[in-house]
Each structure stands twice: as C-alpha cells, then as structure tokens.
C-alpha positions as CSV (number, residue, x, y, z in Angstrom):
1,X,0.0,0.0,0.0
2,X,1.1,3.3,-1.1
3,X,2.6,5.7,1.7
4,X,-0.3,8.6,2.8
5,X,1.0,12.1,2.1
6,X,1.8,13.5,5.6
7,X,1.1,17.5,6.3
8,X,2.7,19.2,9.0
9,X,0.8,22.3,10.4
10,X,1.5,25.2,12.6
11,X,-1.9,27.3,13.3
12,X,-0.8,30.7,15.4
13,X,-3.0,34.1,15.9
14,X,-6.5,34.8,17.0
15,X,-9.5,32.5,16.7
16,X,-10.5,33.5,14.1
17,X,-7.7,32.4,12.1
18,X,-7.7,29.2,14.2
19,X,-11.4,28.8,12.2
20,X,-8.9,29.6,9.3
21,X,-6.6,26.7,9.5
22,X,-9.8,24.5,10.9
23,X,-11.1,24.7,6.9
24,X,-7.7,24.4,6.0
25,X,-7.1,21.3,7.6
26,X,-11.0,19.7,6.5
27,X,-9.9,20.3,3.3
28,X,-6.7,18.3,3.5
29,X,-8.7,15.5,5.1
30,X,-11.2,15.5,2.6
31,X,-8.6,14.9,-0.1
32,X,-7.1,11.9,1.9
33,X,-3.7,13.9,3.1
34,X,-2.8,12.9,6.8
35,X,-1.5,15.4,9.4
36,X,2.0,14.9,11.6
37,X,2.9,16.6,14.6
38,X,6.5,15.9,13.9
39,X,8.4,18.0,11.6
40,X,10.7,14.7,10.3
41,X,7.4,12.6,9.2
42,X,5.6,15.1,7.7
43,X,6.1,15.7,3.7
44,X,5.3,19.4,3.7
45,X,4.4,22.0,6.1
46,X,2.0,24.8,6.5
47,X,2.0,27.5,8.8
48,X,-1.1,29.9,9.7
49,X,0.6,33.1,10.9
50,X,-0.3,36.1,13.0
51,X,1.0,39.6,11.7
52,X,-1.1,42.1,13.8
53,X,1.4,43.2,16.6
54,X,5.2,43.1,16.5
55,X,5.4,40.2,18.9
56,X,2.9,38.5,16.8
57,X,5.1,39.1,13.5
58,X,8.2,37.9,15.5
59,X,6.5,34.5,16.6
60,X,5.5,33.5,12.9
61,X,9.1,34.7,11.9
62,X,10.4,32.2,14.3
63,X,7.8,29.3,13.7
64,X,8.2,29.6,9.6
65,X,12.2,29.3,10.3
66,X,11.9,26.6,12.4
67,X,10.1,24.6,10.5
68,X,12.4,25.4,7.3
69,X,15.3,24.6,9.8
70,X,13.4,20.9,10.8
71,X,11.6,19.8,7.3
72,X,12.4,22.3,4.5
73,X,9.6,21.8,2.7
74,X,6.9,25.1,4.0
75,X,4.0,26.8,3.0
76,X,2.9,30.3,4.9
77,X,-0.3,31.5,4.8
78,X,-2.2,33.9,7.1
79,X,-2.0,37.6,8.1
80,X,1.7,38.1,8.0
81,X,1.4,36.5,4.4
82,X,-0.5,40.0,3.5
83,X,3.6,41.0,3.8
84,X,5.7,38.5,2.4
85,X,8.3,40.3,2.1
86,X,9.0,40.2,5.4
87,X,8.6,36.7,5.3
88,X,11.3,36.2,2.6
89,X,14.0,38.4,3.9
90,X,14.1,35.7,7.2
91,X,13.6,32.8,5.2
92,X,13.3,32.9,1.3
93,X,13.7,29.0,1.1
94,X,9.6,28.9,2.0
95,X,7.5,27.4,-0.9
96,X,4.9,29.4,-1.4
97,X,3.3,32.8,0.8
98,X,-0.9,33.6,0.5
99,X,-2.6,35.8,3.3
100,X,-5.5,35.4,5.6
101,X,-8.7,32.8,4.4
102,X,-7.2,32.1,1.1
103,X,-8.0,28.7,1.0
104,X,-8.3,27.5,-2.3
105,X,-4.8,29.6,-2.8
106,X,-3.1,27.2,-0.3
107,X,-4.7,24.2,-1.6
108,X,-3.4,25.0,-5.0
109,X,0.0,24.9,-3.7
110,X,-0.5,21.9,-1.7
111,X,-1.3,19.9,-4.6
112,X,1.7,21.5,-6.8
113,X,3.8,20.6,-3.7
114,X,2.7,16.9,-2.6
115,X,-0.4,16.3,-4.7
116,X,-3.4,14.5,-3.3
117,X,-3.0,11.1,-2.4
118,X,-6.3,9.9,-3.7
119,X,-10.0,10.6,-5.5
120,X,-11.7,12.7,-2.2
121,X,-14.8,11.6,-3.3
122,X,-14.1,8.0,-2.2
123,X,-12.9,9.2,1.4
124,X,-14.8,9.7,4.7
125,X,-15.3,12.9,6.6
126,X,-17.1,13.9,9.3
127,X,-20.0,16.3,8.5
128,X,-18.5,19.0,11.1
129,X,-15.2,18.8,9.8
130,X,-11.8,18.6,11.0
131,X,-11.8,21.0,14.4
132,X,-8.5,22.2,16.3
133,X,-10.8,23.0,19.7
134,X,-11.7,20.3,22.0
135,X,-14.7,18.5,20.7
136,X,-16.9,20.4,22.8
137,X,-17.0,23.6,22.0
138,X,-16.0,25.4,18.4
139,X,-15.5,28.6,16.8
140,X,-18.3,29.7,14.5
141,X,-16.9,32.6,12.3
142,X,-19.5,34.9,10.7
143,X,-17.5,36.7,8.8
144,X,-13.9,38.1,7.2
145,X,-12.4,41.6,7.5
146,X,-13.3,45.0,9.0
147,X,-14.7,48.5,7.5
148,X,-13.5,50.2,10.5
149,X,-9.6,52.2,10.3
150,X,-8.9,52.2,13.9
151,X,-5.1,54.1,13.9
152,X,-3.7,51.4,15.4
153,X,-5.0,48.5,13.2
154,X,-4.0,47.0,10.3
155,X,-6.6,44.3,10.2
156,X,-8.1,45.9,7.1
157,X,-5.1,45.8,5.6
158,X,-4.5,42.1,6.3
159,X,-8.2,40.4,5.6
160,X,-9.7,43.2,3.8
161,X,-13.2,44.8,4.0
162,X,-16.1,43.4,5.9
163,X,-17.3,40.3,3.7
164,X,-20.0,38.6,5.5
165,X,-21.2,34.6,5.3
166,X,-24.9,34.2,4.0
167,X,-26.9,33.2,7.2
168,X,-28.0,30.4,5.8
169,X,-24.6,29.0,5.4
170,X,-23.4,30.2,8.7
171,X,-26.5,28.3,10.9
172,X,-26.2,25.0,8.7
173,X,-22.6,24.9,10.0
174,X,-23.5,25.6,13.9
175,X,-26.1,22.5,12.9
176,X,-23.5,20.1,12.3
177,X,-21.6,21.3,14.6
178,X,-23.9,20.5,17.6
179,X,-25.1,17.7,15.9
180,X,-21.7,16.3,16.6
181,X,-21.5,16.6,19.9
182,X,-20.5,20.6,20.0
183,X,-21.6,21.6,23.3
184,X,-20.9,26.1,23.1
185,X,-20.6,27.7,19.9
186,X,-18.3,30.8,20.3
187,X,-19.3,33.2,17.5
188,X,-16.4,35.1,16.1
189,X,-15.2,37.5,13.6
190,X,-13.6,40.9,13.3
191,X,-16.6,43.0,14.0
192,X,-19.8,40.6,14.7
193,X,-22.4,44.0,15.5
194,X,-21.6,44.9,11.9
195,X,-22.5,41.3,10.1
196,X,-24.4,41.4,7.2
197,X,-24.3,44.6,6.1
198,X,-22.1,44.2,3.4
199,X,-25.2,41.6,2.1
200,X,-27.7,44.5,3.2
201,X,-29.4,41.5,5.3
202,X,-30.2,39.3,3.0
203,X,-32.6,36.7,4.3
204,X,-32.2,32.6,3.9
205,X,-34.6,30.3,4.4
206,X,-34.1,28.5,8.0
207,X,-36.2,25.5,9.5
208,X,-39.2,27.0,7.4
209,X,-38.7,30.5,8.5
210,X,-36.6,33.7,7.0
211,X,-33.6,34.6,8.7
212,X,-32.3,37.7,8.1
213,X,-28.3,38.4,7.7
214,X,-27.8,40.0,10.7
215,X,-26.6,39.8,14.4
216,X,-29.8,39.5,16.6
217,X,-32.1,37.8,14.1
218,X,-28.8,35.3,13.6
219,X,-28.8,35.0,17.3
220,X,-32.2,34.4,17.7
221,X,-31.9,31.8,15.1
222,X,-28.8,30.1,16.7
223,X,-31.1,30.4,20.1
224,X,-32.9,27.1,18.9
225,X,-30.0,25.1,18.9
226,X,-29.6,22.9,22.2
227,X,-26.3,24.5,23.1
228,X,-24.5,28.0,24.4
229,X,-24.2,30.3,22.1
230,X,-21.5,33.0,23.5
231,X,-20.9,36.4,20.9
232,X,-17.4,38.0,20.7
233,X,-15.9,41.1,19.2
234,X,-19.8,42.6,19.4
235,X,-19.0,46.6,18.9
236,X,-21.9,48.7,20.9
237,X,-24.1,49.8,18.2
238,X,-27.2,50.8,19.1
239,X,-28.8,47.1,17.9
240,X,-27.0,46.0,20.3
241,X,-29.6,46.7,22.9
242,X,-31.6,44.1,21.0
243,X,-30.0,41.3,22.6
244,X,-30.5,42.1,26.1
245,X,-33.9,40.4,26.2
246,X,-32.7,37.5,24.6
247,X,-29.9,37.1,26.6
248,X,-32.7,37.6,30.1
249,X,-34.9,34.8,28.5
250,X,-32.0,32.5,28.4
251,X,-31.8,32.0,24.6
252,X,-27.9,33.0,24.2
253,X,-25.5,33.4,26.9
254,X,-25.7,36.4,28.9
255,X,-22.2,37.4,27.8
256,X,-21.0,40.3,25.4
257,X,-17.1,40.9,24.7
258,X,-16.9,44.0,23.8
259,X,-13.4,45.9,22.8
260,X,-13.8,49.1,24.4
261,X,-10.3,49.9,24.0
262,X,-10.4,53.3,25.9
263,X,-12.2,55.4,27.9
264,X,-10.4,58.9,27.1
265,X,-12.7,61.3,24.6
266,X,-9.4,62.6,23.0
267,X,-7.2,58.7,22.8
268,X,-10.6,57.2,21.0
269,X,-10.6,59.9,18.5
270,X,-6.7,59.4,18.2
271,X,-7.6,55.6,17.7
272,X,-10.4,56.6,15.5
273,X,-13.0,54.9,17.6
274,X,-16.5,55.9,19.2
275,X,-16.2,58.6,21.7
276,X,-18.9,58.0,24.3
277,X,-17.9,56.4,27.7
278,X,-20.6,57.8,29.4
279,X,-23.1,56.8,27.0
280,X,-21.7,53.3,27.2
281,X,-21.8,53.4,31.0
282,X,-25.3,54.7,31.0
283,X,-26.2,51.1,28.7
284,X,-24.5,49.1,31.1
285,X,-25.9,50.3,33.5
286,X,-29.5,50.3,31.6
287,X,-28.3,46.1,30.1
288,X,-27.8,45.4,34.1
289,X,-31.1,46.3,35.1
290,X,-33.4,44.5,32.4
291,X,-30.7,41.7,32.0
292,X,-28.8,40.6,36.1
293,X,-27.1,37.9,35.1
294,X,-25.1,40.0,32.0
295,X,-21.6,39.6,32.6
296,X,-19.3,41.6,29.9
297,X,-15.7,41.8,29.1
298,X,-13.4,43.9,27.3
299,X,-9.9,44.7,26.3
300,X,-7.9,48.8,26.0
301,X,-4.8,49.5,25.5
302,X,-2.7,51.9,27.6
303,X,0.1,53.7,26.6
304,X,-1.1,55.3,23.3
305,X,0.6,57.9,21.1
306,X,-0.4,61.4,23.4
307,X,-2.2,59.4,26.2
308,X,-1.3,61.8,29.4
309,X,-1.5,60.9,33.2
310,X,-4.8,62.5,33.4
311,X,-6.6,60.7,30.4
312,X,-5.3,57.5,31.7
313,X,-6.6,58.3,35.1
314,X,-9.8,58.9,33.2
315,X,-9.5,55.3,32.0
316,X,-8.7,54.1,35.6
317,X,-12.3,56.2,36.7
318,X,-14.4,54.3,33.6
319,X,-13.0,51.1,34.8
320,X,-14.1,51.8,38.3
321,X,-17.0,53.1,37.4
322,X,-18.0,49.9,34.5
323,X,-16.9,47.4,37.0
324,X,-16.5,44.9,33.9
325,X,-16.3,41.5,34.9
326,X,-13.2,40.5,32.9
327,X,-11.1,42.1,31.0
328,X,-7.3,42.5,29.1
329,X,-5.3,45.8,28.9
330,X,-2.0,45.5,26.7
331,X,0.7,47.9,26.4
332,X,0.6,49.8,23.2
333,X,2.9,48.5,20.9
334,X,3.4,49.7,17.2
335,X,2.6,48.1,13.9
336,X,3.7,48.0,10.9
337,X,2.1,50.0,8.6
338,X,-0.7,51.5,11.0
339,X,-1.4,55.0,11.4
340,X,-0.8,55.5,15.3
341,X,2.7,55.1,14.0
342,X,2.7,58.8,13.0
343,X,0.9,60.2,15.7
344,X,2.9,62.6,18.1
345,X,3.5,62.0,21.8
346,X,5.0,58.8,22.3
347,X,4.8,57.3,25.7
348,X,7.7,55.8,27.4
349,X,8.2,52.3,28.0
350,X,8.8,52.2,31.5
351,X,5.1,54.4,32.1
352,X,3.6,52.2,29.3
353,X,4.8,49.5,31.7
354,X,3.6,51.4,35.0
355,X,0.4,52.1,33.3
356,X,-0.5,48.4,32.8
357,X,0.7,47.7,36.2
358,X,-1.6,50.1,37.7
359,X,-4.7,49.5,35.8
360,X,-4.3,45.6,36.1
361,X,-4.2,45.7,39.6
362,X,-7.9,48.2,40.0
363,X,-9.4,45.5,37.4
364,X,-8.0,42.3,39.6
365,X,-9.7,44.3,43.0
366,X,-12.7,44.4,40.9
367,X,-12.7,41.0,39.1
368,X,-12.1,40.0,43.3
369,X,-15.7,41.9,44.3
370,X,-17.4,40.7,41.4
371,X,-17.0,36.8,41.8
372,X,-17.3,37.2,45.4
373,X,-20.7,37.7,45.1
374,X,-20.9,34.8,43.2
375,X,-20.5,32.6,46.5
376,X,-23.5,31.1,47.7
377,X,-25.0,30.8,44.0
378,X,-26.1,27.8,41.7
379,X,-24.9,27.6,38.5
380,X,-24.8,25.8,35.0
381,X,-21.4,24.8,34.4
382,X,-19.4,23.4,31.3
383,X,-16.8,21.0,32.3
384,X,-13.8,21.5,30.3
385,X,-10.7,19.4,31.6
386,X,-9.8,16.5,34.1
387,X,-7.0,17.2,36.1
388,X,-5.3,14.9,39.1
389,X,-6.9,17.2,41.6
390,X,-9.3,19.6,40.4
391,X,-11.8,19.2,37.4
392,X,-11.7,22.3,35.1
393,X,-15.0,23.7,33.9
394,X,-16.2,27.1,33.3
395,X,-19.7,29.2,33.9
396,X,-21.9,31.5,31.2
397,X,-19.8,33.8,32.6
398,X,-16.4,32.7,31.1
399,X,-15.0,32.2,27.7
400,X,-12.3,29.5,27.0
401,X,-8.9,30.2,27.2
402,X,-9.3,33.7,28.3
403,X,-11.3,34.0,31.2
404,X,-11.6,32.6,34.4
405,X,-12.6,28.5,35.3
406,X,-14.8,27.0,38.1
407,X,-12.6,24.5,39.7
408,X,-14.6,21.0,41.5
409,X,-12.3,18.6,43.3
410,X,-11.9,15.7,41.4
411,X,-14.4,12.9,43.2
412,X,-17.2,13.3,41.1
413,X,-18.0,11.0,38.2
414,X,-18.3,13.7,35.2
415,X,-17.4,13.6,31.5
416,X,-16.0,16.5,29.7
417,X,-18.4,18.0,27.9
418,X,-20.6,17.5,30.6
419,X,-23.1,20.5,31.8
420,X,-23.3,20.0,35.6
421,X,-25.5,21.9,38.5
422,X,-22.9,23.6,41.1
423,X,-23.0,25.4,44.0
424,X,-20.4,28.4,44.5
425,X,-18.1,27.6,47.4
426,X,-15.5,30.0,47.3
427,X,-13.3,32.7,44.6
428,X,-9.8,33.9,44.0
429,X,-9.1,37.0,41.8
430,X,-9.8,35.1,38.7
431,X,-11.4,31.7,39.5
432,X,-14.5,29.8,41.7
433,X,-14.4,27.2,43.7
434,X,-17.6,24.9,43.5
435,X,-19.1,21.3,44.2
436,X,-22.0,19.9,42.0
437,X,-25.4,19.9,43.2
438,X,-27.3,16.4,43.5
C-alpha cells in the first residue's frame, strides 16, 4: 500500500484564524492527506501566521524558520502572508506565501507541492469537519475583514473589507456542529455588530422561516439550537440593545465581549473609535437592570501615542465606574504600517509599563468583588478538563482560554463536555471554587 501524504501544520493568531486553518485542515482531510505533529514525518508543512502586533510578527518569523530549519519543505499563509516580504527576507527558502482565508490559494500549492493522495470523493469525513478546539465547543466565524480604520489596526489591511457569510450557510454549520456533539458555539469575527451589512441583510430560508443576515435575528436563530451560544468582538451599536432580552430569556448566553479599547474622549478619537464612555456606562448600567445575570468583558490599551497621566486616570475612573467582569489591557505597541505610527507623543516604556501595572491591579480588586458575590450561588457549568486534583470547567460567565474557570475537586464521576449543576463555594481573583449539586 502506497505511503499517505503527511502534512505538518503550525496554526498561530486569534481565533479567528484558528477557524482559518480548521477549513484548511477539512480540506486536506477531505482529499485523503494525513497530518503529523513531527516536523521529520511530515512531507510538507503549513503554517497559519499572525501579523497584527510586532510580537505577533516575530513568533510566525520564528515558527516559519523553524520549520524550514526541521523539514524544509513550507508553505505560509495567514496575516503576515498579506507581507511577504517580510517573510522572505528571514527565510526565502519557504515554498509558497498567501494571506489570511485564502484557501483555495493554499490548496493549489498543496497539490503542486505533494499532490493528493487519492480521488476525495471515495474518502470519509465527518460532516462538522476537521476542528483544532476540543470537541466540545467550536468557533463559529460569521464573517472576514473590518470596514473600521482604527489608527492602530492593520486588520483591514490584512483580511480586507467586511465580507460577510450568508446566514444560511453560517446556521447550517452551527447545525453540524452540535449535531456532533459541540456543546458552546463561540461566535467570532472581526466586528460581529456589523455582520451582514455588506449583504444588506439578505434573508435565507431556516427551519421554514426567513432569517435575516444580521446579528440579533442570527442569534435568535442560533437560540434554537440545544447548546451556548456566546458572541465575541460585538461593537456597541445601538442594535446592540436588541440582545439584552434574549440574553434575560435565556436563549444566548448572557455574555457580550466588547473591545472598548479606551475610555479617554481625545485617545478614541486618536484611535479613531466611538467617543462615548458615558453613554456606554449609561447602557451598562440600563443592560444590568433588564438583563442581572449580563456579565461583559473587554480589552484597552494603555500607553497610546499622546495618552497623558490625566486621560489615563480617566481610563482608571471608567473602569471603576464599569466594573467589567473581565477584562485585558496591553501595552501599546506599534505596527507595521498602522497609522498611530505617525501620531505625536510617544509614551515611554517604563510608564507604558507602570500604566498596565496600575490598571491591572484596580481590574483584579474588581474582578475579586465581582465573583465574590458569586459565592453562595447555583450555577450551570461546562466541564472543560480532568485534572489529578481539580476538574476544570467554566460558567456562562467565562470564555475558554481567556477567562476565568470553576474548579470542583476531582471525586465526582463527570465527563467533559458534561453541563453540571454547582454550587459556589468559594473565589480567588480570577477563578471559583464549587461542588456539584445532586
């Protein structure tokens, strides 16, 4: 019997592009190529790069090297394949460069590279496809690209304009998906408020109904589903208020990620983003009140081109005041190609540094309060991992990978994937202690 055609692959970035190398890899499996996680069996290898941040650039840079280094045979794709020159001053030896979701582009170079094996139609694949999450939970991505220009982006210069899935095709996937034993569906894209506006909402047909291309009515489709739906990346427009109710009723999780970025009138206008903190705080506080159990999240960036101690301290106060219930601050860092670059006023390292320090710190006092008065409650919970001591599941409240977990001590009889009743027993800065409910 003839020897399968072996593909190595390195998948690095955001989820999003995870969802990338997820069709990537289906693809390969369809067409009967095996995968290796060793650089000496595998025939050829591809790697999915990140090139938003300079760190980001640097880690691909390393991976694609590396893998030249260990199996010489390497195909990039991804974000930082929007700049390939960059890719082949480090290592011009790579086979081929495409950028981000261009996945007939990398299967064309797969083929000219180690063609298929075999006829694809004659193979085997499961209907949900080939998945890099654990089987419980996936990433469903709505949509590619961004319209926005925020100054210190380059997003739209890496995946290009807003280009949204038709709805039909988006809840036929979450279908198979749960139909496989997909427990959460993690909805993801660059800017989820703004889906389907680039298709001006054009409706599918869905379980005998219309669904309309757009983020509530494709939540409220997704509702039906026997699974958690969580939304990321949602941007506060004003339709935004839509999914409170649904959240209340208990059709989608009561979570929103929103990236606020900053809370300073005069940094979001330098970013080039909405300038409104106390109209957001004023929605909060309105989301709290018809919606209890909302639990939000968000990410800002300190240390931006001009950003003084006062606006920061007026970060510091919107924090305080938001009381978010998670959320990541990074040090602003330049890009490549992003307008910030230009932008007068640059902050020192060491305050960048003190900056993140400080703010951290009033976020972890708050994160504290907040799941402190979480002890005493019953919850839904999501078990995730099985550890030696503790079994590692998470709440509505948390996202994988970058929120908190609910930790049970490890003498109960569950499965992961498992949704288990618990009881609250205790909470640290980031996690809860609980024990099931019988």
């Amino acid at each position: 019997m003839a020897r399968s055609a072996k593909i190595g692959f390195i998948s690095l970035g955001c989820p999003k592009a995870l969802v990338d190398s997820e069709r990537i890899l289906t693809q390969l499996r369809a067409e009967g190529y095996e995968t290796s996680a060793r650089y000496d069996d595998a025939d050829l290898v591809v790697v999915n790069t990140c090139g938003f941040i300079d760190a980001a650039v640097e880690e691909s840079l390393e991976a694609i090297a590396e893998a030249v280094a260990e199996n010489g045979r390497v195909i990039v794709t991804g974000c930082l394949g929007a700049r390939p020159e960059r890719i082949s001053e480090r290592c011009p030896e790579v086979l081929a460069v495409s950028g981000p979701h261009a996945y007939e582009e990398v299967m064309a170079q797969v083929h000219r590279h180690l063609p298929p094996p075999h006829d694809p139609f004659l193979d085997l694949l499961p209907p949900q496809g080939i998945k890099l999450t654990p089987r419980h939970y996936a990433y469903l991505k709505i949509s590619e690209g961004c319209n926005h220009r925020c100054s210190f982006c380059i997003i739209p210069a890496l995946r290009g304009d807003l280009v949204s899935r038709p709805v039909g095709e988006v809840l036929l996937e979450a279908e198979r998906l749960v139909e496989s034993g997909v427990r959460e569906l993690l909805v993801v894209s660059q800017d989820t408020s703004a889906y389907g506006t680039d298709l001006r909402y054009r409706a599918d047909l869905w379980r005998g109904r219309l669904v309309r291309a757009r983020m509530t009515d494709l939540a409220r489709a997704l509702a039906d589903l026997p699974a958690w739906i969580r939304l990321h990346y949602v941007y506060p427009y004003p339709h935004v208020d839509e999914l409170i109710p649904l959240m209340a009723e208990g059709g989608i999780l009561p979570y929103l990620d929103m990236p606020l970025q900053h809370a300073s009138p005069a940094i979001l206008k330098a970013m080039r983003r909405p300038a409104a903190a106390d109209r957001t705080l004023a929605r909060i506080e309105r989301w709290r009140k018809e919606c209890p159990e909302l639990v939000l999240r968000s990410t800002f960036i300190v240390g931006f081109p001009g950003e003084t101690e006062a606006e920061f301290e007026e970060l510091l106060d919107f924090l305080r005041a938001a009381r978010l219930d998670r959320v990541g601050a990074f040090v602003y860092s330049p890009v490549e190609g992003a307008a910030a670059n230009a932008l007068p006023g640059a902050v020192p390292d060491e305050v960048r540094q003190d900056r993140l320090r400080r703010f951290m710190a009033a976020q972890a006092e708050i994160s504290r309060e907040r799941l402190r008065e979480r002890i005493g409650e019953l919850a839904i919970v999501l078990v995730d991992a099985l550890r030696d001591d503790w079994i590692i599941a998470r709440g509505p409240w948390d996202a994988p990978e970058i929120d908190g977990k609910v930790l049970i001590a490890n003498e109960w009889d569950l499965t992961v994937g498992d949704f288990v009743k618990v009881r609250i027993l205790d909470a640290s800065d980031h996690d809860l202690i609980a024990e099931p409910v019988l």
